[in-house]
N, C-alpha and C positions, 0 to 999 in steps of 0.2 A: 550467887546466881546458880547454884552448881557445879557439877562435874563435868567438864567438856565428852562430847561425844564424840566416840572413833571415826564416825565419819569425818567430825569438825579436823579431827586430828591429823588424818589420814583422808584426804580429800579421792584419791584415787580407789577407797572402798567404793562409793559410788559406782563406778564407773565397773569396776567386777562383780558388784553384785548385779548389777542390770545386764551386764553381760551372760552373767548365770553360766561361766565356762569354770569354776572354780567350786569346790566343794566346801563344807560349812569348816569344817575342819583344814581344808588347806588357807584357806582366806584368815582362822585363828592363826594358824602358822606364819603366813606370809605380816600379818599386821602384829602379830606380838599379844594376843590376847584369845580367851575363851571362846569357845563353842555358843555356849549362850551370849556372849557380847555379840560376837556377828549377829547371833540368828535376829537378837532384838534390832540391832542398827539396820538386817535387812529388812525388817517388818515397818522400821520408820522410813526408811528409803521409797519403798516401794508402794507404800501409803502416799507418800508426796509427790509421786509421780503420777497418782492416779486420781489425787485430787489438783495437779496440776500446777503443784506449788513448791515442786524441788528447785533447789538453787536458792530457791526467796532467801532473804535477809529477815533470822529469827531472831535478832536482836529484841528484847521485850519494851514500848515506850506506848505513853501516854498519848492522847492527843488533847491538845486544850486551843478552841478556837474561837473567843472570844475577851475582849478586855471592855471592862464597863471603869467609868473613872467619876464619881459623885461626894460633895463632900467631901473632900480630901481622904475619900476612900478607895481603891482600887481592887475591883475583882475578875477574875479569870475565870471565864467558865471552861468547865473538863467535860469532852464525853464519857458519861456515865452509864449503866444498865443499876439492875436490884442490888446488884451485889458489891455497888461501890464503882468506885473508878477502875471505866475499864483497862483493860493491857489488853496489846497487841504485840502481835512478830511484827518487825517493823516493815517487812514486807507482805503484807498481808492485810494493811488496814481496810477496816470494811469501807466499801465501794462510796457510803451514803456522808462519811469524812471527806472521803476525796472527790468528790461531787462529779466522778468519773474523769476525773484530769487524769492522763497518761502517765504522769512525770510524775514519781514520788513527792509525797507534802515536804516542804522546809523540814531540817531536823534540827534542835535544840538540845546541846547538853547543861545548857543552867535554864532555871528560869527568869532570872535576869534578859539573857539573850532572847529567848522566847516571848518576852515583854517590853522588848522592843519593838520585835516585829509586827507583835497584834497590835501596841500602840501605835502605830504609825496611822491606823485607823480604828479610831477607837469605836468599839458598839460592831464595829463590821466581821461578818464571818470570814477568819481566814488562818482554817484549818493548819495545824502544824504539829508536829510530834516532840516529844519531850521526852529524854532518859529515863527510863524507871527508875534506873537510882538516882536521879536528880529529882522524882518527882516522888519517892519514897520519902526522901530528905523533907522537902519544900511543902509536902501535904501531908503531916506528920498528925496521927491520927484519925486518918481519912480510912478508907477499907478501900480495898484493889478487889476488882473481880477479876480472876483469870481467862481470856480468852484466847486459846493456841491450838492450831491447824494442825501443827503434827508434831510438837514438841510436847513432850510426856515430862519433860523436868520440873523440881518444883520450881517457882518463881521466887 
């Protein structure tokens, strides 16, 4: 999944850089790393607060909201875009998933567990989030499009 970021590491960067009392240099000193580490994690800091989405939960997951069951076949439907199944931060799922429910979608880390839940009612929309790596696993061969608000990492 990547390299953790200084902010993930160090949760009280945050809170000094929005403070803006501390210089690029003293902040590399006080957190144990470069000039340019800060400068980047302040530019993703301060990106997410202005789009509204600092704190979210950037964990990457799938959403798949449907189970069709015919012919002793079973299929899941995923939301997709052009580029394949999409990913999401998992706090950040677009609105038109979460059909503006307040409360985060169910989260799943197998798809076993996430096909229980859509089975309970089968054919019914009812949107849920799945592990990217459970869902890298489980749709092996499938293409992922990347969709991410203020995380720069690869997926």
């Amino acid at each position: 999944m990547g390299r953790r970021k200084i902010e993930d590491i160090h949760p009280s960067l945050v809170e000094d850089v929005l403070a803006d009392q501390l210089t690029t240099h003293e902040m590399a000193v006080k957190y144990d790393c470069t000039p340019p580490t800060i400068r980047n994690a302040a530019s993703r800091i301060r990106e997410a607060e202005a789009l509204g989405v600092l704190g979210l939960d950037t964990t990457p997951v799938v959403v798949v909201f449907r189970m069709h069951a015919s012919e002793g076949e079973v299929t899941i439907d995923t939301l997709n875009s052009y580029g394949g199944l999409r990913v999401f931060n998992r706090g950040a799922v677009d609105p038109r998933a979460t059909m503006g429910r307040d409360e985060p979608l169910p989260h799943f880390d197998t798809l076993a567990a996430a096909g229980l839940y859509l089975g309970e009612e089968l054919g019914a929309f009812r949107p849920c989030t799945l592990s990217y790596t459970e869902a890298r696993r489980a749709f092996q061969g499938a293409d992922f499009a990347d969709f991410r608000v203020v995380d720069d990492s690869p997926l």
